[in-house]
VOPAGU-2260 file (C-alpha; in pm, 1 decimal, decimal comma):
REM VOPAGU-2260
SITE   aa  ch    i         X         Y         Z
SITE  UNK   A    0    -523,0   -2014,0   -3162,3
SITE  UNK   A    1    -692,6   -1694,5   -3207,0
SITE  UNK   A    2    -460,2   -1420,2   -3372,9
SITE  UNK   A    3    -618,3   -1141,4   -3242,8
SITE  UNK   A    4    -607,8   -1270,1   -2866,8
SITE  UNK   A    5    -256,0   -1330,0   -2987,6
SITE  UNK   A    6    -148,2   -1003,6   -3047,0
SITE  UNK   A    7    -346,4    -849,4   -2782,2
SITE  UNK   A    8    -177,5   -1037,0   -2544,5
SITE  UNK   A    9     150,8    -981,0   -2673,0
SITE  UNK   A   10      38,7    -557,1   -2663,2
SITE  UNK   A   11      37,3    -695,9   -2278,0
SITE  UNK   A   12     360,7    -824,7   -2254,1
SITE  UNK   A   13     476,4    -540,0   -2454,5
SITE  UNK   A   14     311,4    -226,4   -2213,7
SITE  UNK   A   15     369,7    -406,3   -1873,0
SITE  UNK   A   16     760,5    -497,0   -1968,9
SITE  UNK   A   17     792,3    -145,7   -2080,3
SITE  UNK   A   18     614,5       8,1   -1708,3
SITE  UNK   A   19     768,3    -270,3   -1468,7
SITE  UNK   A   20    1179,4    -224,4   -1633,2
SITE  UNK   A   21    1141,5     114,1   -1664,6
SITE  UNK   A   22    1042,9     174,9   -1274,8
SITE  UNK   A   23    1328,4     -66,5   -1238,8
SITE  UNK   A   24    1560,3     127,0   -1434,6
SITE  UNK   A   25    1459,4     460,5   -1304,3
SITE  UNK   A   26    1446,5     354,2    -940,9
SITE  UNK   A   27    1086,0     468,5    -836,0
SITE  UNK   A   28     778,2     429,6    -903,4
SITE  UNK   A   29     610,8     730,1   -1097,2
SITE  UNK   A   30     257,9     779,9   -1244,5
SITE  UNK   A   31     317,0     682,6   -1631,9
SITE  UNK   A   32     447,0     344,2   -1482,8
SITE  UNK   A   33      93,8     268,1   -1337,7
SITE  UNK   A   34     -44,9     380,8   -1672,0
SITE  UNK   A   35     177,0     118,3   -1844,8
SITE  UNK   A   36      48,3    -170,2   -1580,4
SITE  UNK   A   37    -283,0     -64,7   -1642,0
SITE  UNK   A   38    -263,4    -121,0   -1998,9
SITE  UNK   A   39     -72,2    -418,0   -1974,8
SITE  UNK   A   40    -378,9    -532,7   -1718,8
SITE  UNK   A   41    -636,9    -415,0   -1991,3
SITE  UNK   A   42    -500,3    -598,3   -2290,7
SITE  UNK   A   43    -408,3    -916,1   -2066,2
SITE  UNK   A   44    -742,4    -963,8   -1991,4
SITE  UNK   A   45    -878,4    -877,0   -2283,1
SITE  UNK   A   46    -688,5   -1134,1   -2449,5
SITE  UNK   A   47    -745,1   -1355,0   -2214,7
SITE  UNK   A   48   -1108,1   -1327,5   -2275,5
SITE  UNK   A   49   -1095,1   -1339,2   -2670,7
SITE  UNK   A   50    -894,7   -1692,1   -2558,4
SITE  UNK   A   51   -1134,1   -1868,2   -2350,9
SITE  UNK   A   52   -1408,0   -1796,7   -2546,8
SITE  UNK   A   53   -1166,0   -1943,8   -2844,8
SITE  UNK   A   54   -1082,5   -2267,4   -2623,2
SITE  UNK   A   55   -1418,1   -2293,6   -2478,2
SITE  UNK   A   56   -1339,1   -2213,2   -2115,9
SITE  UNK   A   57   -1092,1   -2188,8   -1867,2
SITE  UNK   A   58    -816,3   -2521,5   -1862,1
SITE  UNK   A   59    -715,5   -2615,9   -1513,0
SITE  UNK   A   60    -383,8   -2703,7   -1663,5
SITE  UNK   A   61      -9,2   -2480,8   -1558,4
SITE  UNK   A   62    -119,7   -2253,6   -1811,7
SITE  UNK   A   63    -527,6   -2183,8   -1696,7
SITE  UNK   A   64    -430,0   -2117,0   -1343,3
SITE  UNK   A   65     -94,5   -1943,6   -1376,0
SITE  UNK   A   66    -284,2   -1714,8   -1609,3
SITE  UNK   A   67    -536,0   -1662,0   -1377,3
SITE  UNK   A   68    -315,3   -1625,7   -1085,8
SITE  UNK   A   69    -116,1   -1367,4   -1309,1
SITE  UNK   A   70    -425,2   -1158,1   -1414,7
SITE  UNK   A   71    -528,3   -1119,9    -992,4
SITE  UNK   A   72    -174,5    -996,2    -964,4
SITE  UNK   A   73    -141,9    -750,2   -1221,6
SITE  UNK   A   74    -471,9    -640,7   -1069,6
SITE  UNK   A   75    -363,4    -616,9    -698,7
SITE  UNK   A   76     -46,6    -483,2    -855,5
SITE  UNK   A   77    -187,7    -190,7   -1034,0
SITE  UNK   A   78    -382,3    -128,3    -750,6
SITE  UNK   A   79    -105,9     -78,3    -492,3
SITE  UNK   A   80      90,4     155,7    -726,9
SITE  UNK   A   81    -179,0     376,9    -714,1
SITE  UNK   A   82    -214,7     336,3    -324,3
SITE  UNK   A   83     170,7     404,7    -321,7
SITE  UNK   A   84     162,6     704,3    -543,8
SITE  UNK   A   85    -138,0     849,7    -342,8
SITE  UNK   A   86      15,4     784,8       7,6
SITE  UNK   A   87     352,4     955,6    -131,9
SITE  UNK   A   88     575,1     721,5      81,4
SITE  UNK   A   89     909,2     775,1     -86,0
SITE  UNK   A   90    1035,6     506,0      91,2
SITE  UNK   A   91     744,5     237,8    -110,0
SITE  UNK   A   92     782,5     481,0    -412,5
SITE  UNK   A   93    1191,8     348,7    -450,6
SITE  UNK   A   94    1110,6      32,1    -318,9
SITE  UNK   A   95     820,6     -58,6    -539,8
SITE  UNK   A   96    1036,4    -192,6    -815,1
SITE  UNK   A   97    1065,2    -540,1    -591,4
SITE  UNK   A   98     697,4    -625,2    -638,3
SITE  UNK   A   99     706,4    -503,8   -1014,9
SITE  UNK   A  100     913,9    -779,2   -1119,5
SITE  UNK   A  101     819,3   -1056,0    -877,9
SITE  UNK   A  102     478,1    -971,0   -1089,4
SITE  UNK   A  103     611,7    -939,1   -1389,1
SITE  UNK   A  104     831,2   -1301,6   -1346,5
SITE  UNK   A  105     534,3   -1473,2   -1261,5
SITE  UNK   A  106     336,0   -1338,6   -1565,3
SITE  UNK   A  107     547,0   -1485,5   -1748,4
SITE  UNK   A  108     470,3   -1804,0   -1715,5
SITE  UNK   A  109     150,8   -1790,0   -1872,1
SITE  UNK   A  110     244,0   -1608,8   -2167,2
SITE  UNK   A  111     564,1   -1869,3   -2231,9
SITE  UNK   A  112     384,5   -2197,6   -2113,1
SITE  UNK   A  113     221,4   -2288,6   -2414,5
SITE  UNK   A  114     550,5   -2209,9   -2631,8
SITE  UNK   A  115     744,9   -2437,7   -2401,5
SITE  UNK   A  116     436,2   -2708,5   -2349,0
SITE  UNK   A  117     401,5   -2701,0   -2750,7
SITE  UNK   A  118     743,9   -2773,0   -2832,1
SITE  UNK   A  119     763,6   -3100,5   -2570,9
């Protein structure tokens, strides 16, 4: 395991918890959220880079192509807050906290799978 990748990841988990609960909590989507998915975005797949070159590639196993799969959605994610926040649709802008964790949930399972795969 590569500590650095380690901790770099976990900056992820830390930055996009903090932007997708606090839109929850606050009940709309607001422009220091995005920032906070966008750094969550920028250390996930940072760390996800520091970890393939570690293991030598990508693993077609639950944690590979859930991590992949989360990666494209904190992508598309980030990108629709920002489409949101530009159109100015209050409506999406109170809403937007639905997508944030269906995200988030999934994202999950690539940081936990190999604490769960490890201990089995």
């Amino acid at each position: 395991m590569n500590p650095s990748a380690t901790i770099i990841i976990t900056l992820a988990l830390v930055f996009y918890t903090i932007g997708v609960w606090s839109e929850r909590i606050q009940g709309r989507l607001k422009p220091w959220h995005l920032a906070f998915f966008i750094l969550g975005l920028i250390c996930d797949t940072w760390g996800t880079g520091l970890m393939l070159d570690f293991a030598g590639g990508l693993t077609f196993d639950i944690h590979g192509v859930s991590g992949v799969i989360a990666i494209v959605l904190m992508a598309v994610h980030a990108l629709w807050a920002l489409v949101v926040l530009l159109r100015k649709d209050q409506k999406a802008i109170q809403n937007f906290h639905r997508f944030s964790l269906a995200v988030w949930f999934i994202w999950l399972v690539p940081y936990f799978s190999p604490m769960v795969f490890a201990l089995g």
